[in-house]
C-alpha positions as a Markdown table, in Angstrom:
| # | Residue | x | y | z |
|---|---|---|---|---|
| 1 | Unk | 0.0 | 0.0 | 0.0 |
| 2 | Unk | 2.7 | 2.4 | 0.9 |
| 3 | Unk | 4.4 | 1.8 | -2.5 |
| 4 | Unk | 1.2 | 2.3 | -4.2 |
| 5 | Unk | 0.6 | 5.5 | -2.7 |
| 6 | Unk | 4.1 | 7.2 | -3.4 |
| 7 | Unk | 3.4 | 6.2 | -7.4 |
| 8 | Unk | 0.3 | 8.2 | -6.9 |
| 9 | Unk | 1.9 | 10.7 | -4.7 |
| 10 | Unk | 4.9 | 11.1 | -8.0 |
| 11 | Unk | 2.1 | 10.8 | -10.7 |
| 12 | Unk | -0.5 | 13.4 | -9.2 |
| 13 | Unk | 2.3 | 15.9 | -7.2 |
| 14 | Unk | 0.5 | 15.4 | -3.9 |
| 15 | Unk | 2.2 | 14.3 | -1.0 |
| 16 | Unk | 2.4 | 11.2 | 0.8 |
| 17 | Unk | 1.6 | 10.6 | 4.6 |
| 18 | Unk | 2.0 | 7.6 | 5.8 |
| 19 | Unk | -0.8 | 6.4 | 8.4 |
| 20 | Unk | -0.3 | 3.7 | 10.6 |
| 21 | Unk | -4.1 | 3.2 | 11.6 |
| 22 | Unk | -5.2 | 2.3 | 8.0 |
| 23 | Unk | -2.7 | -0.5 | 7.9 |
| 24 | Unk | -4.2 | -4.3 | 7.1 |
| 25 | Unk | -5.8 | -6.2 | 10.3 |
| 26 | Unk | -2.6 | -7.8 | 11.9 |
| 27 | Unk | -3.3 | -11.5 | 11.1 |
| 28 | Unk | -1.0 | -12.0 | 14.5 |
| 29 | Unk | -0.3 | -15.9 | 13.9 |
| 30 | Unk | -2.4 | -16.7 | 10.7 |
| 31 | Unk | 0.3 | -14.2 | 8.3 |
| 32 | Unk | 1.9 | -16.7 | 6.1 |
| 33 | Unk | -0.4 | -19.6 | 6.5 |
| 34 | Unk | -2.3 | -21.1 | 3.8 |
| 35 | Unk | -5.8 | -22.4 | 4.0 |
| 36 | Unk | -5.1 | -25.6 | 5.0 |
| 37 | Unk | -2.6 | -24.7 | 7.4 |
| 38 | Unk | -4.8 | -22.1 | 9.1 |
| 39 | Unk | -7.2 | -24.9 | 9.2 |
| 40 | Unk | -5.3 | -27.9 | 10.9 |
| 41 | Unk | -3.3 | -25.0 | 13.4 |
| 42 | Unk | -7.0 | -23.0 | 14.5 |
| 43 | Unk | -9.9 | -25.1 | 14.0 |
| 44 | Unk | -11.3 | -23.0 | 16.7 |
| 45 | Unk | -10.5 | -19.8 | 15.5 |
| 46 | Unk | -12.3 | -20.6 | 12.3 |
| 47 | Unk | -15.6 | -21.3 | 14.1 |
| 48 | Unk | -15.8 | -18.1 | 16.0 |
| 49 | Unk | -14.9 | -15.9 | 13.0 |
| 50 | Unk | -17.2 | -17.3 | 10.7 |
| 51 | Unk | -19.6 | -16.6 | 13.3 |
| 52 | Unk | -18.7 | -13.9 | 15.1 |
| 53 | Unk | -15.8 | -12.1 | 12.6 |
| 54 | Unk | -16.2 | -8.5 | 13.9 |
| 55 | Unk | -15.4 | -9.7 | 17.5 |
| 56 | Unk | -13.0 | -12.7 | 17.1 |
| 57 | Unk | -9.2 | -12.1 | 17.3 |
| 58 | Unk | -7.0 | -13.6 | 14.9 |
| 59 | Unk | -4.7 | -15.7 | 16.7 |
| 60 | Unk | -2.2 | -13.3 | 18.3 |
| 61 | Unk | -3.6 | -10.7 | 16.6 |
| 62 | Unk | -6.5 | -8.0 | 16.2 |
| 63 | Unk | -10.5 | -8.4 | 15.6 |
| 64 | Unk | -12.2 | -6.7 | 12.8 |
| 65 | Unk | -13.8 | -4.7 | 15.4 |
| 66 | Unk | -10.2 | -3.1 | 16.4 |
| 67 | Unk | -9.3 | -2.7 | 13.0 |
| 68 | Unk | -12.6 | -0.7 | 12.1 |
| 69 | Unk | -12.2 | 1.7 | 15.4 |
| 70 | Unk | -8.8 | 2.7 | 14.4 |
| 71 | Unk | -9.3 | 2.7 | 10.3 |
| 72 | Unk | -12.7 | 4.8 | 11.0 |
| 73 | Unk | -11.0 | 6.8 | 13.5 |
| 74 | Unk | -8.3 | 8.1 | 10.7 |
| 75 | Unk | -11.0 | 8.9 | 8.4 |
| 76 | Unk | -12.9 | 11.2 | 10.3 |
| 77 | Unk | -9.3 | 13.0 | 11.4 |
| 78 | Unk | -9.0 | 12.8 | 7.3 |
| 79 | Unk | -12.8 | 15.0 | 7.1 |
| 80 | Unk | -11.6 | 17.2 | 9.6 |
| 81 | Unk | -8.3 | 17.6 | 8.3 |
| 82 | Unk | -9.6 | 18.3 | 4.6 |
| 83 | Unk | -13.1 | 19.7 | 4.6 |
| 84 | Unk | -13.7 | 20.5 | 1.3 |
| 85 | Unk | -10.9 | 18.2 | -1.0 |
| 86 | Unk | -10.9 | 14.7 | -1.9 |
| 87 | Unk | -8.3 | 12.4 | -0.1 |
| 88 | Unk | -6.7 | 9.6 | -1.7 |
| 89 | Unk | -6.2 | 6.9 | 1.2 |
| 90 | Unk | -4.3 | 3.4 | 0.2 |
| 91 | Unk | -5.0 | 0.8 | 2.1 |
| 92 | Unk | -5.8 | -3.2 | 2.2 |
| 93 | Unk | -8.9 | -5.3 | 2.3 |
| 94 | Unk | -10.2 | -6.1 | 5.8 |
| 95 | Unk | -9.1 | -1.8 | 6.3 |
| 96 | Unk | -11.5 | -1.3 | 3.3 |
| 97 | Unk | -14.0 | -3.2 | 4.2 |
| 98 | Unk | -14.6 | -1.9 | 7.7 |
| 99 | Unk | -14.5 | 1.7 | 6.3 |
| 100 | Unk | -17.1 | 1.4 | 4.1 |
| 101 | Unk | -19.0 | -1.0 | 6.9 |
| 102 | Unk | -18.6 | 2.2 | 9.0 |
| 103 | Unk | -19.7 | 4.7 | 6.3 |
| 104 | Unk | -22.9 | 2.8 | 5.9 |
| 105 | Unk | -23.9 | 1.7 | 8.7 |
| 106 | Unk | -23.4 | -2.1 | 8.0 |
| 107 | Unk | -22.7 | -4.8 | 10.6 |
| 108 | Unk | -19.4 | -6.0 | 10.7 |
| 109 | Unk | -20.0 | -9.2 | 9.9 |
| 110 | Unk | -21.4 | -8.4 | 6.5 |
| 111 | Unk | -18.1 | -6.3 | 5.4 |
| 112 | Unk | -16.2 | -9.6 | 4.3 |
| 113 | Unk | -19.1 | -9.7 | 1.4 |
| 114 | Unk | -17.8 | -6.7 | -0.4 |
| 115 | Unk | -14.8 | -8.4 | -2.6 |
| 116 | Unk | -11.9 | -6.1 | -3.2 |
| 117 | Unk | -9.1 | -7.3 | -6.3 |
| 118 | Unk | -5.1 | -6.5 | -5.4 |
| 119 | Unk | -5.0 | -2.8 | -6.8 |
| 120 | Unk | -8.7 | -1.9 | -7.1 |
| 121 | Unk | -10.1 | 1.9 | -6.3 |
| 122 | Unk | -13.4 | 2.0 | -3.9 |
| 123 | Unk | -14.8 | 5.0 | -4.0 |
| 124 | Unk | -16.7 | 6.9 | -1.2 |
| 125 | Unk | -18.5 | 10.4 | -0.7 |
| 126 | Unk | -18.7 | 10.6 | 3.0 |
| 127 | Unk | -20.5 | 14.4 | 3.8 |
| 128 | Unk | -23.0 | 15.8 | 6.4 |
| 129 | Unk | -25.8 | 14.8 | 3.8 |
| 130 | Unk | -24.6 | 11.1 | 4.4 |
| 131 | Unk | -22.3 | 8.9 | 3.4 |
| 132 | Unk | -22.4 | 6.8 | -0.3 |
| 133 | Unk | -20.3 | 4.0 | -2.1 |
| 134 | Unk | -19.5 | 5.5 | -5.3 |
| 135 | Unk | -17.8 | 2.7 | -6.4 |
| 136 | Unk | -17.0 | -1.1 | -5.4 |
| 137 | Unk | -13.6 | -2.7 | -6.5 |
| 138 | Unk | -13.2 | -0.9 | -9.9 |
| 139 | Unk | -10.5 | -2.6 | -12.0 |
| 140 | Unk | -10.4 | -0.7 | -15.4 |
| 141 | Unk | -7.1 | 0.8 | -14.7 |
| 142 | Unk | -5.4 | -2.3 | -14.0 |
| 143 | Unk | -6.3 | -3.4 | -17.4 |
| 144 | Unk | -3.5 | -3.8 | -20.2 |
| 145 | Unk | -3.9 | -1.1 | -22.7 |
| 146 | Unk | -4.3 | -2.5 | -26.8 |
| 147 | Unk | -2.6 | -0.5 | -28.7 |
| 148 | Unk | -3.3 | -1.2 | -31.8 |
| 149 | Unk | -0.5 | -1.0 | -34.1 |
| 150 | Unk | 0.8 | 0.2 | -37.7 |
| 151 | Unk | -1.0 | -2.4 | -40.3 |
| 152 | Unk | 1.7 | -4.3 | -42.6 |
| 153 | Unk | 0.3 | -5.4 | -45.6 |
| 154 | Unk | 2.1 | -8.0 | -47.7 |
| 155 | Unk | 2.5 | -6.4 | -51.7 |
């Protein structure tokens, strides 16, 4: 995320700050593991977060619950900070999805349905008239561009 936001910080001259608070949920014991591994180590673990997600820690690490506090706590300091301007925040997938749980009034344990790809822009308009998604996981600009080329014809 940091990467990605310094090539947006180069590409539209704006400056990069670095936010601790809208890093990914820390995954504690789970980072690394795959799946099955996750499966055979926490059996237990899986059973409380598929029914309780927004109040179960990960092994060693934070609940959903924690990591929308402190991601919805930096976006309101954002509102304050920059009344009237758009912000650009870059951030990861449980972050997103408790911000825009937050924005809307959602449960926590229906974030984890809104599907986020590596890269993708979700857009919000969060105001005193209310808060909207603009956009869910938009893609387009991760797309490879055809070009199409000069034609060669054989004479």
């Amino acid at each position: 995320a940091a990467q990605t936001a310094e090539v947006i910080g180069k590409v539209s001259s704006i400056p990069v700050t670095l936010m601790a608070d809208l890093s990914e949920a820390d995954a504690g014991n789970l980072e690394g593991l795959t799946g099955d591994e996750m499966r055979r180590q926490f059996p237990d673990f899986l059973k409380r977060w598929n029914s309780d997600p927004a109040n179960t820690y990960m092994p060693g690490g934070e609940s959903l619950a924690q990591v929308q506090t402190r991601a919805w706590s930096t976006v309101l300091k954002l509102l304050t900070a920059h009344p009237d301007s758009s912000v650009v925040a870059v951030t990861h997938n449980f972050t997103i999805q408790t911000i825009i749980s937050s924005a809307l009034h959602i449960p926590i344990a229906q974030c984890r349905r809104f599907k986020q790809s590596l890269g993708n822009l979700t857009r919000l308009e969060i105001s005193p008239a209310g808060n909207f998604l603009i956009s869910l996981n938009e893609t387009w600009h991760l797309e490879p561009q055809h070009h199409v080329g000069p034609c060669e014809l054989d004479g």
